[in-house]
SERO-4910 file (N, C-alpha, C, O; in steps of 0.05 Angstrom, whole numbers):
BEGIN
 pado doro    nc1    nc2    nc3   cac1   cac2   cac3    cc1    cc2    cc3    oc1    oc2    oc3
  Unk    A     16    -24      0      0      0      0     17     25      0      6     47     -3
  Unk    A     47     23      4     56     45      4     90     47    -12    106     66    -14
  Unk    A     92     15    -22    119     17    -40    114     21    -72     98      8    -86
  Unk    A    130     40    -80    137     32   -111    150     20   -123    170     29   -134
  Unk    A    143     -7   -125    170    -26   -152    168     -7   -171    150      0   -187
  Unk    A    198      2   -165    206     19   -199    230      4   -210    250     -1   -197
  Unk    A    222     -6   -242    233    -28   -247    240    -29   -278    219    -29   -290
  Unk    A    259    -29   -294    259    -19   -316    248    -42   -341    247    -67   -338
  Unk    A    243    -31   -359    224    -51   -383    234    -74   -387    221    -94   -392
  Unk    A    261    -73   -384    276    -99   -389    276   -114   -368    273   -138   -375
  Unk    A    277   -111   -339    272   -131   -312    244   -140   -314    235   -163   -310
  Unk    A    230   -114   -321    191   -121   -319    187   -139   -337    168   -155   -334
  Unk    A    206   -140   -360    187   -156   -385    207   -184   -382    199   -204   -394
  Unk    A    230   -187   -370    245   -218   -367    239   -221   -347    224   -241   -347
  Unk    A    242   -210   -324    233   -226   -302    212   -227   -288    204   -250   -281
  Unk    A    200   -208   -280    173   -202   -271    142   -207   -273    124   -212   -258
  Unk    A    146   -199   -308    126   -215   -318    128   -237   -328    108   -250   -324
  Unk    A    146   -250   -339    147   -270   -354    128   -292   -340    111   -301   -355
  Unk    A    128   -306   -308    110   -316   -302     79   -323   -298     64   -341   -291
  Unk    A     77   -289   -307     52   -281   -309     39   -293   -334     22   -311   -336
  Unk    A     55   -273   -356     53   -290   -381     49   -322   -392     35   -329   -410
  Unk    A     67   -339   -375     69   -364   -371     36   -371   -365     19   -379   -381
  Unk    A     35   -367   -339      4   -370   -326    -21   -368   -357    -38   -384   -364
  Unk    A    -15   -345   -365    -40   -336   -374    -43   -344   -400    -66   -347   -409
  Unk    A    -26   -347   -414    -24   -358   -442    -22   -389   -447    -25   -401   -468
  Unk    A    -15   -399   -419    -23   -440   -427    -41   -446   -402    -49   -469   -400
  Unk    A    -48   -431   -385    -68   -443   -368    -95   -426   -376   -117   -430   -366
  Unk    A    -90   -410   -392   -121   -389   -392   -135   -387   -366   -152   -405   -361
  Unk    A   -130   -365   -345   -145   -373   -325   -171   -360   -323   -180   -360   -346
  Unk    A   -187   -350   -309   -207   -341   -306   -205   -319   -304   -209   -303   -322
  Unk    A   -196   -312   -274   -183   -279   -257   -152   -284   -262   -136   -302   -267
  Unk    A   -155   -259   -258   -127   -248   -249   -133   -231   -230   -153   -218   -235
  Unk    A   -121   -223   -204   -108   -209   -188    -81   -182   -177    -60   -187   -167
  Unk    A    -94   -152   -187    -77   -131   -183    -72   -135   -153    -86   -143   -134
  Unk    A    -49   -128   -155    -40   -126   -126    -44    -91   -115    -57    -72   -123
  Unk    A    -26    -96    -93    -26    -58    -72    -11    -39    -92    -18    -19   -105
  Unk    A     11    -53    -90     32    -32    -87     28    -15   -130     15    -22   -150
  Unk    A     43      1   -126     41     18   -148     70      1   -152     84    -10   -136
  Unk    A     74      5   -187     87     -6   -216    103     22   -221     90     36   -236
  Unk    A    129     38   -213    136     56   -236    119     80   -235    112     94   -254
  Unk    A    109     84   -199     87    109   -189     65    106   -198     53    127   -195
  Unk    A     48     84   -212     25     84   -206     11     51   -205     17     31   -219
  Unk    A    -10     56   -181    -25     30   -175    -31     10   -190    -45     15   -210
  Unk    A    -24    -12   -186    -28    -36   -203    -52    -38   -214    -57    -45   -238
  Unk    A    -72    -29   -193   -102    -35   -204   -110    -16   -226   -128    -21   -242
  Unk    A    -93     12   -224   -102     38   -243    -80     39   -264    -76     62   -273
  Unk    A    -63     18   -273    -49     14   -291    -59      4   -309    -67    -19   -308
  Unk    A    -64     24   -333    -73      9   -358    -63     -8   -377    -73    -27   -388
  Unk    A    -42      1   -380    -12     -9   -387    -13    -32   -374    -15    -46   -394
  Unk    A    -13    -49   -353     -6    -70   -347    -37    -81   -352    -38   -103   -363
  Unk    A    -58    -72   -346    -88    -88   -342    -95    -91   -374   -102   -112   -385
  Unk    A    -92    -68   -385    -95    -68   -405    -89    -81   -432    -97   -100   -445
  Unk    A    -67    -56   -433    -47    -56   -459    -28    -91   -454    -25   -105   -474
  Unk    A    -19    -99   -434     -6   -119   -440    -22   -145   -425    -16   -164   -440
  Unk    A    -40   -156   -404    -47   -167   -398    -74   -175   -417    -84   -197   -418
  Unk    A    -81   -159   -427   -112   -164   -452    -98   -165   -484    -98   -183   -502
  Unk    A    -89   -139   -482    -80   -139   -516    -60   -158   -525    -65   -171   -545
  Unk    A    -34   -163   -509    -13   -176   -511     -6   -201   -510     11   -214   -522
  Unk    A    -30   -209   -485    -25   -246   -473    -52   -244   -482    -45   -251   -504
  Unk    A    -74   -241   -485    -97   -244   -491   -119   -255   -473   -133   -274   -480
  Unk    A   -124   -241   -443   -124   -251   -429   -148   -240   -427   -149   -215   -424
  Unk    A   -183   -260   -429   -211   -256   -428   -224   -248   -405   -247   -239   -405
  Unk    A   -211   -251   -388   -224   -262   -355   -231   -233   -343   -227   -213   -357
  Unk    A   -241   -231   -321   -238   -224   -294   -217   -207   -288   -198   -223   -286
  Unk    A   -203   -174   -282   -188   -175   -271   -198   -166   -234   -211   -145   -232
  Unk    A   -190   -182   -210   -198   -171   -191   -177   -154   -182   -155   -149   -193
  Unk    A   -188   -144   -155   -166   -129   -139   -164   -156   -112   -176   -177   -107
  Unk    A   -139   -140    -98   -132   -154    -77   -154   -136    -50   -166   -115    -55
  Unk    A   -154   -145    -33   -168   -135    -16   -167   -117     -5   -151   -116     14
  Unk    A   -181    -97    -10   -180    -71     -8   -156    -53    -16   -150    -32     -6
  Unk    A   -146    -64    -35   -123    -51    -50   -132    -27    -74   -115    -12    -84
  Unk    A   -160    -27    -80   -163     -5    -96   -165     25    -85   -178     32    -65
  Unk    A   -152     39    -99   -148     74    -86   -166     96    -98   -174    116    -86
  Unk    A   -172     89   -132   -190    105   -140   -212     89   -162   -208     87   -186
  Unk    A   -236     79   -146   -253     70   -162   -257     67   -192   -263     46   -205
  Unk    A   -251     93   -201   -264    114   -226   -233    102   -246   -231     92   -268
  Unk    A   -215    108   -228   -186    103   -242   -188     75   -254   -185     71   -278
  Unk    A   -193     58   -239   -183     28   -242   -205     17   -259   -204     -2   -274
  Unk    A   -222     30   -256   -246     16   -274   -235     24   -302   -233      6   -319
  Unk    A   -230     48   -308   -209     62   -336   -197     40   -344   -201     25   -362
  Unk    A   -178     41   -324   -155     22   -335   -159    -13   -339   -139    -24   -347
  Unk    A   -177    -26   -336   -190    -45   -331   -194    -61   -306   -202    -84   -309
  Unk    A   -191    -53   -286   -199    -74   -267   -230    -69   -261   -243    -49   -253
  Unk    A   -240   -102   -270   -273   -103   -263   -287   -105   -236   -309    -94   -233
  Unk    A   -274   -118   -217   -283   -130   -191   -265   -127   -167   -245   -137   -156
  Unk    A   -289    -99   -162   -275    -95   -128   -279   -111   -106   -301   -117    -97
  Unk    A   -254   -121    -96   -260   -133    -69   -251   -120    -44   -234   -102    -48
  Unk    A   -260   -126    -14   -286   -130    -15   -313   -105    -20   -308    -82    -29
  Unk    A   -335   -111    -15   -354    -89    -17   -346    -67     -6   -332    -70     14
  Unk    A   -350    -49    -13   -349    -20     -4   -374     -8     14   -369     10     30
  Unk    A   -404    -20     11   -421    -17     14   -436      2     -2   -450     18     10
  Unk    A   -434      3    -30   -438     22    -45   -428     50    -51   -436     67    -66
  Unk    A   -407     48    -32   -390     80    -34   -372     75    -59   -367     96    -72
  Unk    A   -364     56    -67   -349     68    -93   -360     64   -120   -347     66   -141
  Unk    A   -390     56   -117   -411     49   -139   -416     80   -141   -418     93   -162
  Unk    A   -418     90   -114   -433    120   -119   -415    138   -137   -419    156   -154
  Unk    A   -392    127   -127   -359    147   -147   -375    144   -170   -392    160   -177
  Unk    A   -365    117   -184   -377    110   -215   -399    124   -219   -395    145   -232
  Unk    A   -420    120   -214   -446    130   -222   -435    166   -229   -433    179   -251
  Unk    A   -430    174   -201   -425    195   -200   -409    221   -227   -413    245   -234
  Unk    A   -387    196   -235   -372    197   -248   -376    198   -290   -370    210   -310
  Unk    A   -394    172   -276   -413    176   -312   -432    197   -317   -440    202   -339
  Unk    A   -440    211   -294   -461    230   -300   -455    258   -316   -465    270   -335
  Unk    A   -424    264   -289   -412    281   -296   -394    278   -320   -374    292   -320
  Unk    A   -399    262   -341   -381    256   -357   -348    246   -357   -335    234   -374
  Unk    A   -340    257   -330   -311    236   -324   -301    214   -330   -277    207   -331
  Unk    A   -331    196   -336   -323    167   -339   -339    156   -354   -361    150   -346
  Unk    A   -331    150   -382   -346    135   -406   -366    114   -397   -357     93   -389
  Unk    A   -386    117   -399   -404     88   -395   -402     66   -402   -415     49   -391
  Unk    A   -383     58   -426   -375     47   -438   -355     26   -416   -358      1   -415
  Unk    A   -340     40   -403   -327     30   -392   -347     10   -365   -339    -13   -360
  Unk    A   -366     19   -353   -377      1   -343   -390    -16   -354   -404    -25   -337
  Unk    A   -394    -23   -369   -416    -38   -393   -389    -56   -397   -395    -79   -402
  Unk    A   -376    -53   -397   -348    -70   -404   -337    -87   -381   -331   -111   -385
  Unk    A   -335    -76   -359   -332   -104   -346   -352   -107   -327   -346   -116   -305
  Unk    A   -378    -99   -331   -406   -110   -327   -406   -139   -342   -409   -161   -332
  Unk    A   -404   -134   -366   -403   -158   -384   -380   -178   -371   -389   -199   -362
  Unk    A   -362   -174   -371   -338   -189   -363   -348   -203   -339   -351   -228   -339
  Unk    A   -355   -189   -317   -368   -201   -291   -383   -233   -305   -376   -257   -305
  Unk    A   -409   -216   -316   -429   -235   -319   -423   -264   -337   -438   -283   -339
  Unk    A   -398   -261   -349   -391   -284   -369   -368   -297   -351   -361   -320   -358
  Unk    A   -358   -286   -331   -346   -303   -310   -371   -324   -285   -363   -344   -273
  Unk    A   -396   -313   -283   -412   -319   -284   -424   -341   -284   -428   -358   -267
  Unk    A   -431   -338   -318   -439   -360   -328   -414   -388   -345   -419   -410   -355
  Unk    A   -386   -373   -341   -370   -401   -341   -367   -414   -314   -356   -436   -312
  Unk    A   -378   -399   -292   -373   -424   -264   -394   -440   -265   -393   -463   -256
  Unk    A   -419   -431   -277   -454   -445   -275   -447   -470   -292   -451   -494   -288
  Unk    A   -431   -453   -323   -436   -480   -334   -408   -509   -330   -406   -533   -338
  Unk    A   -393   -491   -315   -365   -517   -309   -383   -534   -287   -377   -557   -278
  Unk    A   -408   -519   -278   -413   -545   -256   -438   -563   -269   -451   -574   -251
  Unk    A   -447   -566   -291   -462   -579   -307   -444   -607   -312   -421   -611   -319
  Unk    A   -466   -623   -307   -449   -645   -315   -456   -660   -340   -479   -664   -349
  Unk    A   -426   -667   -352   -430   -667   -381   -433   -693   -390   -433   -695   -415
  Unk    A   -435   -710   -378   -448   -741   -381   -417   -754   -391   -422   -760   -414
  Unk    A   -401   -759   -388   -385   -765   -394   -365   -774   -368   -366   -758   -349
  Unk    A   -352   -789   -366   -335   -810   -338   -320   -796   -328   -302   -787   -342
  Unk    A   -320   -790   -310   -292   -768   -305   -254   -786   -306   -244   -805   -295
  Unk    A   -250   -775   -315   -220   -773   -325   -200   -783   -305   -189   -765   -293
  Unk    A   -191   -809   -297   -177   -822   -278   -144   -801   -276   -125   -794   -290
  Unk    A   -155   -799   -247   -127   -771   -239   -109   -781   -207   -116   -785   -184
  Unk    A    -91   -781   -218    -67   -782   -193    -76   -772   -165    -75   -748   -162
  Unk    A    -86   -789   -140    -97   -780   -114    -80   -755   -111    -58   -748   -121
  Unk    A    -99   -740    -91    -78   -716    -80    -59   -721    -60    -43   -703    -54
  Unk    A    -60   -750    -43    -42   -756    -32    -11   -765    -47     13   -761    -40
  Unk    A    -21   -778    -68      4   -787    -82     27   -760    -97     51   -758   -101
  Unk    A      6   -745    -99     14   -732   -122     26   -707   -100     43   -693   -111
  Unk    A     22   -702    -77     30   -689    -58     63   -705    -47     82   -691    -40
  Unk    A     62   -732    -46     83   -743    -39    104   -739    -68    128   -739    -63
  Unk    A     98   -737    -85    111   -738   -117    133   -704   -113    156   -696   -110
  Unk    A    107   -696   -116    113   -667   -105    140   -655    -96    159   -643   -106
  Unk    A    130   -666    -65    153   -671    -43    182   -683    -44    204   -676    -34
  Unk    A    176   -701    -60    205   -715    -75    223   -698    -88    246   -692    -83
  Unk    A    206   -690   -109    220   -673   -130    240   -651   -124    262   -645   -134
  Unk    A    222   -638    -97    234   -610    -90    253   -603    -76    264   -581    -74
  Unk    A    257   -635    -57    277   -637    -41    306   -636    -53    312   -648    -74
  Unk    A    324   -620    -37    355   -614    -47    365   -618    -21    357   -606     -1
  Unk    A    390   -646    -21    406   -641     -9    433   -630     -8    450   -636    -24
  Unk    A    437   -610     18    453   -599     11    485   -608     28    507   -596     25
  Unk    A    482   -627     41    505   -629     58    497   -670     66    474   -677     61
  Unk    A    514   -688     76    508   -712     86    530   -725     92    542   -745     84
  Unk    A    534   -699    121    560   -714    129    554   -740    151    535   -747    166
  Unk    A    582   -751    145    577   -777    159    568   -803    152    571   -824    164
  Unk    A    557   -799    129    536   -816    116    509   -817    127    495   -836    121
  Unk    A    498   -794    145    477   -794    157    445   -812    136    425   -824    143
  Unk    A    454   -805    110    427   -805    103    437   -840     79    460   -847     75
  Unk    A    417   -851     70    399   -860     71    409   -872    119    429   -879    131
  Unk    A    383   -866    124    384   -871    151    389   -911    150    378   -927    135
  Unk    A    411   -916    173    419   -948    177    384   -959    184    365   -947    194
  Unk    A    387   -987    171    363  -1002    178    349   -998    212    328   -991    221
  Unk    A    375  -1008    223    364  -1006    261    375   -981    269    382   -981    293
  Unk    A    381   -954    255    380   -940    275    365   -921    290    346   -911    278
  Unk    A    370   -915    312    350   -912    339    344   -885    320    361   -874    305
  Unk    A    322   -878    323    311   -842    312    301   -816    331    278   -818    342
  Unk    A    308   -806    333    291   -784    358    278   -760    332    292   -745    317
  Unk    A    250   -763    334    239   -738    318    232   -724    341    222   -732    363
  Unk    A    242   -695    329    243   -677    348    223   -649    341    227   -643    317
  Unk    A    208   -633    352    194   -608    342    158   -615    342    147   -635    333
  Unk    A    146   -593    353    124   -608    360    114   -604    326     99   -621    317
  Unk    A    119   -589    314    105   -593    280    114   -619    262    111   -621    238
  Unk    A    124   -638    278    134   -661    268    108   -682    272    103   -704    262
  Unk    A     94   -664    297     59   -685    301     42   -667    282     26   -682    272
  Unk    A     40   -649    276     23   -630    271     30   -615    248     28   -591    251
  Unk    A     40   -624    220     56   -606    208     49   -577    199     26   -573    194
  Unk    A     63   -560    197     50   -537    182     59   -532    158     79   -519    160
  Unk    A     54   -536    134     62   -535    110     52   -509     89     53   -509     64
  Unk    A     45   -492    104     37   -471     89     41   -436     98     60   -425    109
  Unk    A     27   -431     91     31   -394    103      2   -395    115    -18   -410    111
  Unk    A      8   -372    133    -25   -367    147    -37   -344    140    -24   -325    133
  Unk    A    -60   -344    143    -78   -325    134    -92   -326    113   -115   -335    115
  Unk    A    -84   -317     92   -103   -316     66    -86   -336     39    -94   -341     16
  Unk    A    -56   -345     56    -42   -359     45    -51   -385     46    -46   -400     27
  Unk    A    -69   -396     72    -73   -417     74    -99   -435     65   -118   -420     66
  Unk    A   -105   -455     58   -128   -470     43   -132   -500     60   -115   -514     72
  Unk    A   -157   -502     55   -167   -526     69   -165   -550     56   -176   -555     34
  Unk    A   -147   -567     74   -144   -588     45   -163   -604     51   -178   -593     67
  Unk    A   -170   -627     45   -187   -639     39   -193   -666     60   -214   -674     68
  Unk    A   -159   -677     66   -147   -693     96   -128   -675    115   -111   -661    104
  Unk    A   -129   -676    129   -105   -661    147    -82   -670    144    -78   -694    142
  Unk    A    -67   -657    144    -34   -668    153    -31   -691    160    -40   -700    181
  Unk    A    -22   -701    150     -5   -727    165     15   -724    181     25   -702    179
  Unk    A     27   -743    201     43   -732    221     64   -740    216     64   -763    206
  Unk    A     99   -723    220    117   -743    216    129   -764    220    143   -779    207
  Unk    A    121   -763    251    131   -774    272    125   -808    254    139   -827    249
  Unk    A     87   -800    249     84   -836    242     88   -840    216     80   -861    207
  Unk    A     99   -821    200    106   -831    169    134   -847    176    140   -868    164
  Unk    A    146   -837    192    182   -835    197    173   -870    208    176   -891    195
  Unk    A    165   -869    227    156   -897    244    149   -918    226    154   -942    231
  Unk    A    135   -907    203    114   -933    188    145   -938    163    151   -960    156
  Unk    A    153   -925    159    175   -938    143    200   -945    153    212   -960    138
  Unk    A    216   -937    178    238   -951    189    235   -970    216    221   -974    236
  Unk    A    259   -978    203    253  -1011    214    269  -1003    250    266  -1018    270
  Unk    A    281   -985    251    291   -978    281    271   -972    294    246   -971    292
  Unk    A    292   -965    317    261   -945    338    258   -914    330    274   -897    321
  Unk    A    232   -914    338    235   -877    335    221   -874    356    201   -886    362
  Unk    A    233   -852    371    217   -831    388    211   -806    381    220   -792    363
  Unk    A    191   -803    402    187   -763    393    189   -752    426    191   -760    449
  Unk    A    187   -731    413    193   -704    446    182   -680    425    198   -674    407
  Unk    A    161   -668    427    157   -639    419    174   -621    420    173   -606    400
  Unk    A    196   -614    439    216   -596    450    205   -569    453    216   -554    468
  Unk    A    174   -557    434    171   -531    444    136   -533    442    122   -553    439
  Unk    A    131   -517    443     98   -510    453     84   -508    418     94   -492    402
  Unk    A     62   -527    411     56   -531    391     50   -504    377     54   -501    353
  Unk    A     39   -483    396     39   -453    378     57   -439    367     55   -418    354
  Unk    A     79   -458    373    117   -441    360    127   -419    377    147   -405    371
  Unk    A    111   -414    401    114   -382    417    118   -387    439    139   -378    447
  Unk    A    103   -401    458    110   -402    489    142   -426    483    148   -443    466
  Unk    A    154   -415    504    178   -423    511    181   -449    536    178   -443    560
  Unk    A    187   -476    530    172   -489    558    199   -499    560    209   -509    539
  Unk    A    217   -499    585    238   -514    590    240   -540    596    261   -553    591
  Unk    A    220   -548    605    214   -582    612    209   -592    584    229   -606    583
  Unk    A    202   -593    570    196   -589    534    221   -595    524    228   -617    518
  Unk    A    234   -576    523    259   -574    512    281   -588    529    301   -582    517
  Unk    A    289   -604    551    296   -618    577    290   -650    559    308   -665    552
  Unk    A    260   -655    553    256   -678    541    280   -685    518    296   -703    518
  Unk    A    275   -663    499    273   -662    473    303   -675    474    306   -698    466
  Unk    A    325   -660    484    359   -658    498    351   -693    502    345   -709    484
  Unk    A    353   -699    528    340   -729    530    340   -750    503    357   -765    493
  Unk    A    317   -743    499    306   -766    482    325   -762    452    328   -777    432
  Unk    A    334   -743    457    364   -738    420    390   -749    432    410   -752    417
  Unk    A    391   -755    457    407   -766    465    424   -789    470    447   -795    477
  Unk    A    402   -798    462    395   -828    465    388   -841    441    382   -865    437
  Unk    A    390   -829    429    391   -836    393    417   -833    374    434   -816    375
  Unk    A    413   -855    356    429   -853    336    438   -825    316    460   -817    310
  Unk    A    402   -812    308    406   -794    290    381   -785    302    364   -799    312
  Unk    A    380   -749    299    354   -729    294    345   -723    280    361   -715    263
  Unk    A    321   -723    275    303   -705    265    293   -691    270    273   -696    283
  Unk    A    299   -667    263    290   -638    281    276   -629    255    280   -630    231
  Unk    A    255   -618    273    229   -604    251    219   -585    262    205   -590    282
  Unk    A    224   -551    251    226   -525    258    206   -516    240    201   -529    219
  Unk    A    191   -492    248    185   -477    234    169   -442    247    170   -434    271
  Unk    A    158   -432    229    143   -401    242    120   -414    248    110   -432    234
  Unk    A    108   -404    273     77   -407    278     59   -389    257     69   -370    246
  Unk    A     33   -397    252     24   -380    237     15   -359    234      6   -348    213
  Unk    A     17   -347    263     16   -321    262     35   -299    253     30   -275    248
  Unk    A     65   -314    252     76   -284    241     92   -300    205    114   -303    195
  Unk    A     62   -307    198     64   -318    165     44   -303    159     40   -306    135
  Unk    A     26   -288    170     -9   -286    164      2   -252    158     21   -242    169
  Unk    A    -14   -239    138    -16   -220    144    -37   -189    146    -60   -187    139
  Unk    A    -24   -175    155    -38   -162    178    -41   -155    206    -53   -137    219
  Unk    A    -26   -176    210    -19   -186    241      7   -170    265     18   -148    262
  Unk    A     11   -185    282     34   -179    310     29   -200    317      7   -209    322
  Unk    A     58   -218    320     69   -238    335     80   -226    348     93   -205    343
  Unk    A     76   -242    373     96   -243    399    111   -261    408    103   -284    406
  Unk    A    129   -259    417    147   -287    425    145   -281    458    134   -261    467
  Unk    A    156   -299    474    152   -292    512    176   -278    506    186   -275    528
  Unk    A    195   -265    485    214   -250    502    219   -219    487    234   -202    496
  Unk    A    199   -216    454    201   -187    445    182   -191    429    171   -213    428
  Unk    A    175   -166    411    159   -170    392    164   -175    370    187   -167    368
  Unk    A    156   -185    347    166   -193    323    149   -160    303    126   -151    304
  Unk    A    171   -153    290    153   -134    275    126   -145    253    125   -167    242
  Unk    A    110   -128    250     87   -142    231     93   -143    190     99   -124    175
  Unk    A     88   -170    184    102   -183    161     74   -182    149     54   -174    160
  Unk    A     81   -196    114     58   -195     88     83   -216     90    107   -210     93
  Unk    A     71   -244     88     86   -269     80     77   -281     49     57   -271     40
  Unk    A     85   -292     41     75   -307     12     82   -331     31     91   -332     54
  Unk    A     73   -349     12     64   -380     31     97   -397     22    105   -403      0
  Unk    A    107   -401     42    134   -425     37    128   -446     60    115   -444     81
  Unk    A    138   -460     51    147   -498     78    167   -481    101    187   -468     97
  Unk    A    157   -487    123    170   -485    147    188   -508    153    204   -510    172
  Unk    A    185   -523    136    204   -549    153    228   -553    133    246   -570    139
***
């Protein structure tokens, strides 16, 4: 809401956009989403040049453009430049702009009639994607599998001293970190989505495939914030007494969410806008 990426044509058009482009030209999506911050001194959402001229004319992109929440600054502007759908409601205060705006001639009618339309044909492609078209549905990779596939892929190791890893058949395991029962695999707030099964825990994935022992010890307080020394007393303990650790760290989700103030028991954490990454 208050930075300018000022960024020159050559960073914007190799690096910046290019993903965008990617997105919109082999997935065709529906919406797209202006963000806060202003492009080169002016707002993403009242950039025509980006809503416009290169996101419609350029990638050819039919859809929806929304705003992010409560990220629009001048109703009258962004509607110009194309963004159709304010979120959230205003309660009719920035309908009254528009109106206001067409009367007085400021603002082509045209332009609301334009993503009036756009609205209503986003519309009627969700009504008719949920029609069912008589036909078998299309045998697809579980989301568990394809979540473990996933997971494989992305993993990089970067160090294995000792020969720590592939782990010995019998050796003893201490999983350590209470998000090792409970994982957190996402960002919080508006980052986060409901999956469909909960988490699985590590503790019993680690268990169900090695043939040693494994223990666990939480070592800290499942909210990531209270500080418990008996907790952490175990944790020492029970890694002690093992071959190899597994320690599993991460941010609580409060200072991933944003909008927010995390606290820790010993200062404050300043308040963050996270994009969603793996804590562990």
């Amino acid at each position: 809401m208050r930075v300018s990426a000022d960024v020159s044509e050559r960073a914007l058009r190799e690096l910046y956009l290019r993903a965008f482009e990617e997105v919109v030209s082999r997935a065709k999506p529906w919406l797209v989403m202006a963000s806060y911050n202003k492009v080169n001194g002016t707002y993403v959402s009242e950039d025509e040049r980006l809503l416009t001229g290169i996101l419609r004319d350029e990638w050819g992109f039919d859809g929806v453009v929304v705003s992010d929440w409560g990220a629009v600054d001048d109703r009258v502007r962004a509607l110009r430049a194309g963004l159709d759908l304010e979120m959230p409601s205003t309660s009719g205060a920035s309908d009254a702009q528009v109106i206001a705006a067409v009367e007085d001639g400021t603002l082509d009618a045209a332009f609301v009639h334009r993503s009036a339309r756009r609205v209503a044909e986003l519309a009627r492609r969700a009504a008719d994607s949920r029609r069912p078209t008589g036909d078998p549905p299309a045998p697809v990779e579980s989301a568990a599998d394809l979540a473990i596939t996933a997971a494989e892929r992305s993993v990089v190791l970067l160090r294995n001293e000792h020969g720590v890893l592939p782990l010995a058949p019998r050796a003893g395991v201490a999983v350590i970190g209470a998000y090792a029962s409970a994982p957190r695999f996402q960002g919080g707030g508006s980052a986060g989505v409901q999956p469909k099964q909960p988490a699985g825990s590590i503790v019993d994935a680690v268990g169900a495939r090695h043939a040693g022992t494994v223990e666990y010890a939480p070592g800290y307080a499942a909210d990531g914030l209270t500080r418990d020394p008996a907790l952490l007393d175990q944790a020492i303990s029970v890694a002690a007494t093992a071959d190899v650790a597994i320690v599993v760290v991460g941010s609580p989700e409060s200072a991933e969410s944003e909008g927010t103030t995390a606290q820790t028991s010993t200062c404050p954490r300043r308040r963050t806008r996270s994009s969603p990454r793996s804590p562990l």
